[in-house]
C-alpha positions as CSV (number, residue, x, y, z in Angstrom):
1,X,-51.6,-39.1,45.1
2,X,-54.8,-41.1,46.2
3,X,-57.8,-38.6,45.7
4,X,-60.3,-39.1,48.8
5,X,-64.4,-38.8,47.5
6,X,-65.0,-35.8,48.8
7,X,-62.0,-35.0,46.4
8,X,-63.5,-36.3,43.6
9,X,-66.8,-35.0,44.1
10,X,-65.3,-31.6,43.2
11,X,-63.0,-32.5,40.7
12,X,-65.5,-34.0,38.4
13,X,-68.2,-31.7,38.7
14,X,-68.5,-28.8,35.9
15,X,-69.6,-26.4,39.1
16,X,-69.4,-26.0,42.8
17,X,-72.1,-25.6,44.8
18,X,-70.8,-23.5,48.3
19,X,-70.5,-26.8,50.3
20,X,-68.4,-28.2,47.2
21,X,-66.9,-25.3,46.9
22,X,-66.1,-24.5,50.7
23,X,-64.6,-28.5,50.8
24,X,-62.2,-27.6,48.3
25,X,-61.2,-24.6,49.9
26,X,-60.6,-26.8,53.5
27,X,-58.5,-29.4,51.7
28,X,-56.4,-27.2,50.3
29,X,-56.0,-25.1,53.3
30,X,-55.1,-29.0,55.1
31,X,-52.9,-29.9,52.6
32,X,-50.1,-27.3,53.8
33,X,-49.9,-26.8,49.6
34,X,-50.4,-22.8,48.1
35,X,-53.2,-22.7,46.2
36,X,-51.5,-23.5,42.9
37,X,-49.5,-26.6,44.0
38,X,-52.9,-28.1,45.3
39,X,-54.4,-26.9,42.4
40,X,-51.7,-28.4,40.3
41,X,-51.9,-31.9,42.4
42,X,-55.6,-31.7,42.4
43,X,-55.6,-31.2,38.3
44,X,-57.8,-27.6,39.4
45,X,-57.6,-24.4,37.5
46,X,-56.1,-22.4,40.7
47,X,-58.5,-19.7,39.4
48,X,-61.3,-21.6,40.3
49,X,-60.0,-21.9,44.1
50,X,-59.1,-17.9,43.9
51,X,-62.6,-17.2,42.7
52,X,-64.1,-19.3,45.2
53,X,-62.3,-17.6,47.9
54,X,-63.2,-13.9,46.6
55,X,-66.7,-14.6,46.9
56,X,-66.5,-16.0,50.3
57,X,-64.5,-13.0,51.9
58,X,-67.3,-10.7,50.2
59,X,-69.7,-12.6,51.6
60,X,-68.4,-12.0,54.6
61,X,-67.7,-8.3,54.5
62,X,-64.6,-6.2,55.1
63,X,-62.2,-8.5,56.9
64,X,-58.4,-8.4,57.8
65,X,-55.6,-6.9,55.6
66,X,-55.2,-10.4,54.0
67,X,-56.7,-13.3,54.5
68,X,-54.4,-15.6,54.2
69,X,-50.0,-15.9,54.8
70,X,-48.4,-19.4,54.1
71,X,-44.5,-19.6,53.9
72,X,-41.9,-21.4,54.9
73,X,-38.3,-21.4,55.6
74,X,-36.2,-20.5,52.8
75,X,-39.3,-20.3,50.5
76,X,-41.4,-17.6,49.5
77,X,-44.5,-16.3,51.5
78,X,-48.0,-16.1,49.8
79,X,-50.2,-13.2,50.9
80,X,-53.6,-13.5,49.7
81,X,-55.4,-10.0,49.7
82,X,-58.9,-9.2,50.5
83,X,-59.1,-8.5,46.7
84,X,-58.1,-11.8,46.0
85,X,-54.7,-10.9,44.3
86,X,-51.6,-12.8,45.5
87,X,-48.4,-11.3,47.1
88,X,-45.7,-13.6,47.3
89,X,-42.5,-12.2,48.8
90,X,-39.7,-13.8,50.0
91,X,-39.1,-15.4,53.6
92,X,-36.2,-13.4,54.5
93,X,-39.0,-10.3,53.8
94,X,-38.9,-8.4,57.0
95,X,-42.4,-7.6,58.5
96,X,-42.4,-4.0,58.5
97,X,-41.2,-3.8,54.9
98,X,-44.2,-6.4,54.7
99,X,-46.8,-4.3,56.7
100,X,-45.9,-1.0,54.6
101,X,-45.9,-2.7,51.5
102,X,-49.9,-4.0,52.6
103,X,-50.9,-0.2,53.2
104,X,-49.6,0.6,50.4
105,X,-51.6,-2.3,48.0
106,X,-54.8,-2.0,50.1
107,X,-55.3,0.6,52.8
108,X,-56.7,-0.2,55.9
109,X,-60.6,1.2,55.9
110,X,-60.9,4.6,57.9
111,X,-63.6,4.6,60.5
Protein backbone atom coordinates (compact mmCIF):
# COMPACT_ATOMS: atom_id res chain seq x y z
CA UNK A 1 0.00 0.00 0.00
CA UNK A 2 1.55 3.43 -1.11
CA UNK A 3 1.30 5.72 2.03
CA UNK A 4 0.41 9.43 0.69
CA UNK A 5 2.56 12.45 2.98
CA UNK A 6 -0.08 13.47 4.81
CA UNK A 7 0.06 9.69 5.71
CA UNK A 8 3.29 9.75 6.74
CA UNK A 9 3.27 12.90 8.54
CA UNK A 10 1.18 11.01 11.21
CA UNK A 11 2.70 7.85 11.14
CA UNK A 12 6.11 8.96 12.03
CA UNK A 13 5.39 11.51 14.51
CA UNK A 14 5.55 10.29 18.38
CA UNK A 15 2.13 12.77 18.82
CA UNK A 16 -0.72 14.31 17.00
CA UNK A 17 -1.40 17.58 17.07
CA UNK A 18 -5.60 18.01 16.29
CA UNK A 19 -4.96 18.83 12.59
CA UNK A 20 -2.72 15.56 12.58
CA UNK A 21 -4.83 13.97 14.42
CA UNK A 22 -8.24 15.06 12.77
CA UNK A 23 -6.27 13.88 9.07
CA UNK A 24 -5.92 10.51 10.41
CA UNK A 25 -9.32 10.32 11.47
CA UNK A 26 -10.61 11.53 7.59
CA UNK A 27 -8.44 8.93 5.98
CA UNK A 28 -9.61 6.38 7.77
CA UNK A 29 -13.16 7.35 7.62
CA UNK A 30 -12.20 7.51 3.30
CA UNK A 31 -10.62 4.46 3.29
CA UNK A 32 -14.05 2.46 3.76
CA UNK A 33 -11.65 0.24 6.41
CA UNK A 34 -12.96 -0.12 10.48
CA UNK A 35 -10.75 1.49 12.49
CA UNK A 36 -8.54 -1.51 13.16
CA UNK A 37 -7.99 -2.68 9.50
CA UNK A 38 -6.75 0.91 8.70
CA UNK A 39 -4.98 0.87 11.78
CA UNK A 40 -3.58 -2.40 10.92
CA UNK A 41 -2.70 -1.22 7.12
CA UNK A 42 -1.54 2.10 8.41
CA UNK A 43 0.95 0.18 11.12
CA UNK A 44 -1.39 2.55 13.97
CA UNK A 45 -2.15 1.34 17.47
CA UNK A 46 -6.14 1.44 16.65
CA UNK A 47 -6.20 2.86 20.28
CA UNK A 48 -4.64 5.83 19.20
CA UNK A 49 -7.43 6.51 16.42
CA UNK A 50 -10.21 5.52 19.32
CA UNK A 51 -8.62 8.02 21.68
CA UNK A 52 -8.45 10.53 19.15
CA UNK A 53 -12.02 10.13 18.31
CA UNK A 54 -13.19 10.27 22.22
CA UNK A 55 -11.74 13.51 22.58
CA UNK A 56 -13.27 14.93 19.63
CA UNK A 57 -16.98 13.84 20.33
CA UNK A 58 -16.35 15.46 24.01
CA UNK A 59 -15.22 18.27 22.49
CA UNK A 60 -18.20 18.53 20.88
CA UNK A 61 -20.61 17.81 23.54
CA UNK A 62 -23.49 15.30 23.81
CA UNK A 63 -24.06 14.10 20.29
CA UNK A 64 -26.07 11.12 18.64
CA UNK A 65 -26.53 7.59 20.18
CA UNK A 66 -23.34 6.52 18.24
CA UNK A 67 -21.29 8.20 16.18
CA UNK A 68 -20.34 6.13 13.87
CA UNK A 69 -22.12 2.47 11.95
CA UNK A 70 -19.93 0.84 9.09
CA UNK A 71 -20.99 -2.63 7.77
CA UNK A 72 -21.41 -4.49 5.03
CA UNK A 73 -23.12 -7.31 3.51
CA UNK A 74 -22.54 -10.51 5.08
CA UNK A 75 -20.04 -8.82 7.53
CA UNK A 76 -20.38 -7.51 10.82
CA UNK A 77 -21.47 -3.85 11.69
CA UNK A 78 -19.27 -1.61 13.93
CA UNK A 79 -21.08 0.76 16.19
CA UNK A 80 -18.88 3.19 17.70
CA UNK A 81 -20.51 4.69 21.06
CA UNK A 82 -20.44 8.13 22.28
CA UNK A 83 -18.19 6.52 25.01
CA UNK A 84 -15.87 5.42 22.53
CA UNK A 85 -16.41 1.59 23.08
CA UNK A 86 -17.17 -0.58 19.98
CA UNK A 87 -20.34 -2.65 19.22
CA UNK A 88 -19.93 -4.90 16.43
CA UNK A 89 -22.93 -7.01 15.75
CA UNK A 90 -23.71 -8.91 12.86
CA UNK A 91 -25.34 -7.69 9.48
CA UNK A 92 -28.19 -9.94 9.61
CA UNK A 93 -28.79 -7.81 13.28
CA UNK A 94 -32.25 -6.55 12.93
CA UNK A 95 -32.57 -2.76 13.84
CA UNK A 96 -34.85 -2.88 16.58
CA UNK A 97 -32.93 -5.61 18.35
CA UNK A 98 -30.10 -2.96 17.45
CA UNK A 99 -31.97 0.29 18.76
CA UNK A 100 -32.92 -1.66 22.12
CA UNK A 101 -29.68 -3.06 22.60
CA UNK A 102 -28.28 1.00 22.26
CA UNK A 103 -30.76 2.10 25.18
CA UNK A 104 -29.78 -0.34 26.93
CA UNK A 105 -25.56 0.37 26.62
CA UNK A 106 -26.12 4.19 26.74
CA UNK A 107 -29.46 5.74 27.34
CA UNK A 108 -30.61 8.48 25.54
CA UNK A 109 -30.11 11.94 27.79
CA UNK A 110 -33.64 12.98 29.40
CA UNK A 111 -34.51 16.59 28.80
Amino acid sequence: MTKSRAILSYLTRPRWTSDEARGALAAQADSGLSVSAFAAAAGLDPQRLYLWRRRFAAEAGAGPAFVELRGHAGECIEVVLRSGRLLRVPASFEAESLRRLLDVLEPPESC
